[in-house]
N, C-alpha and C positions, 0 to 999 in steps of 0.2 A: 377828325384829324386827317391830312390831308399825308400826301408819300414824302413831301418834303419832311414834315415833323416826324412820322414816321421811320424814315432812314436814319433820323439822327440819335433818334431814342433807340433802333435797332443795334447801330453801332455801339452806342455808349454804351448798351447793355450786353455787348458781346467783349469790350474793351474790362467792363467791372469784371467779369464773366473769368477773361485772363489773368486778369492782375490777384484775383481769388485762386482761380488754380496754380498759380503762381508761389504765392503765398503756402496755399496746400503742401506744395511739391518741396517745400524749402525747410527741410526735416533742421539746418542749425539752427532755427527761432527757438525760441521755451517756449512756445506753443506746443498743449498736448497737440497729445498726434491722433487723438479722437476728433479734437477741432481742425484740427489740418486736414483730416479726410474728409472729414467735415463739408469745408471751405474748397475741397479735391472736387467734392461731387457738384456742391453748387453752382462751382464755378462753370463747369463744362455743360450743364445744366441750360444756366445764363448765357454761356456762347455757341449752343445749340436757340435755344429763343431767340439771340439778335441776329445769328446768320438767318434764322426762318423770316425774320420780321422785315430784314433786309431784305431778301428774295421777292421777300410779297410784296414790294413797293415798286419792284421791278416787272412790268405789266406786260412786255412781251420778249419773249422766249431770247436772251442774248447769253454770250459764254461769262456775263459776269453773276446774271441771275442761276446758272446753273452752277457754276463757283461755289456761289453761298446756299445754294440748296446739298453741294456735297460736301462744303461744312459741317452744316450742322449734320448731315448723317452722320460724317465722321465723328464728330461733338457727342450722337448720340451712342455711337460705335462705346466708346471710352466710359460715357456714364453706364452703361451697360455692363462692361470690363469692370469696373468698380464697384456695382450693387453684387454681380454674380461670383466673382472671387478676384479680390484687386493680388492679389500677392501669391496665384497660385496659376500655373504657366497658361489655362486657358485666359483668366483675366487679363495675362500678361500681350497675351496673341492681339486680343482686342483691343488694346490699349494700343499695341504697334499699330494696330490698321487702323486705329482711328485716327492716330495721329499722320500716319500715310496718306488718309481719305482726306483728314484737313489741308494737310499740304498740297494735293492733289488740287482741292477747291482753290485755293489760295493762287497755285498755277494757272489754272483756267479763267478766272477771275483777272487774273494779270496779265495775260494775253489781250484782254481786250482793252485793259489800261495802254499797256505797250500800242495797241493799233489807235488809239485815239488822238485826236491834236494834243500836240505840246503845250502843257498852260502848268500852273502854280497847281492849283487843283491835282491834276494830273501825277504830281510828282508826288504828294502826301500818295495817294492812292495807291502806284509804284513801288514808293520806298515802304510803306503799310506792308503790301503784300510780302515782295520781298525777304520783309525781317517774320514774318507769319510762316513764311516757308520755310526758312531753315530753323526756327525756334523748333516748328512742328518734324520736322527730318532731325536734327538733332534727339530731340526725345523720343521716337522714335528708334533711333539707332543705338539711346540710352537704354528699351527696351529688351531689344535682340542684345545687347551688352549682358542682360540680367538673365537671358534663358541660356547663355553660355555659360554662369554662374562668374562674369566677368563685373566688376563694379563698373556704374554706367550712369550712379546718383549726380555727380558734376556735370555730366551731358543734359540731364532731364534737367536740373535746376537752369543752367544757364540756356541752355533750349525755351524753357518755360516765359523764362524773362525776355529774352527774345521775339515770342511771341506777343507777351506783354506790350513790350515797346509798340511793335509793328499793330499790335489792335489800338493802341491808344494815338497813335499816328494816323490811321487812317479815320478811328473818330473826329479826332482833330480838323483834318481833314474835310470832312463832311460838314460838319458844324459851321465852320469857316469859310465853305462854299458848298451851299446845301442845292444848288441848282448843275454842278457842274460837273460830278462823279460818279 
């Protein structure tokens, strides 16, 4: 398999990845809330593996490959918050810096989109990251909401989906011009 197929099944598998944690996060479904944390951990899981998958396709050292290598730390940051104690203030610390760390990646990442030629491409990539950042700063900020004992569930959920959007856009992206991002 070659980096092109590669980046693309990275993405999509970092895109499933959020739309799971998503889902997760989204406590008004009738989805037990066994299956949601469920679907919480997988998901971060899966968007820890497409940021690694991604990274590894990118073969010398640029601020987009080190973007998506502090993804998925961050990605790992969060699964880690969730096996050790999701709802108890250290899981809750890790959950904020993981989501800090992705956002962080997500920054760094779109810096180098920002320094690139203008093209179609270009702007999935962009407008990807973008919504990747503030989903991840959003929940984030829904966390520190929750160790102030302030409700912060509407930040996380629509942060969440935010993120969503912004991974499924830059899968999009990829898919649509696998030579150009």
């Amino acid at each position: 398999m070659d980096n092109e197929q590669k980046v693309i099944i990275g993405s999509w598998i970092q895109a499933i990845g959020t739309i799971s944690s998503a889902i997760g996060i989204s406590t008004f479904t009738t989805i037990s809330e066994e299956i949601l944390n469920s679907m919480t951990l997988i998901g971060n899981v899966l968007q820890a593996t497409g940021n690694a998958i991604v990274a590894d396709t990118i073969e010398t050292m640029t601020l987009n490959k080190i973007g998506s290598q502090i993804q998925a730390i961050g990605n790992s940051t969060v699964v880690t918050g969730i096996i050790l104690a999701s709802d108890e203030k250290p899981g809750i610390l890790l959950d904020i810096k993981g989501n800090l760390l992705q956002a962080l990646g997500g920054g760094t990442s779109l810096s180098q989109a920002l320094g690139a030629e203008p093209s179609e491409a270009e702007l999935y990539n962009i407008n990807g990251h973008i919504l990747g950042i503030t989903g991840n700063s959003l929940q984030a900020y829904a966390g520190a909401r929750g160790l102030r004992n302030e409700d912060g569930e509407i930040f996380n959920v629509v942060g969440s989906w935010i993120q969503a959007t912004g991974a499924v856009i830059g899968a999009v992206g990829q898919t649509k011009y696998p030579n150009q991002s």
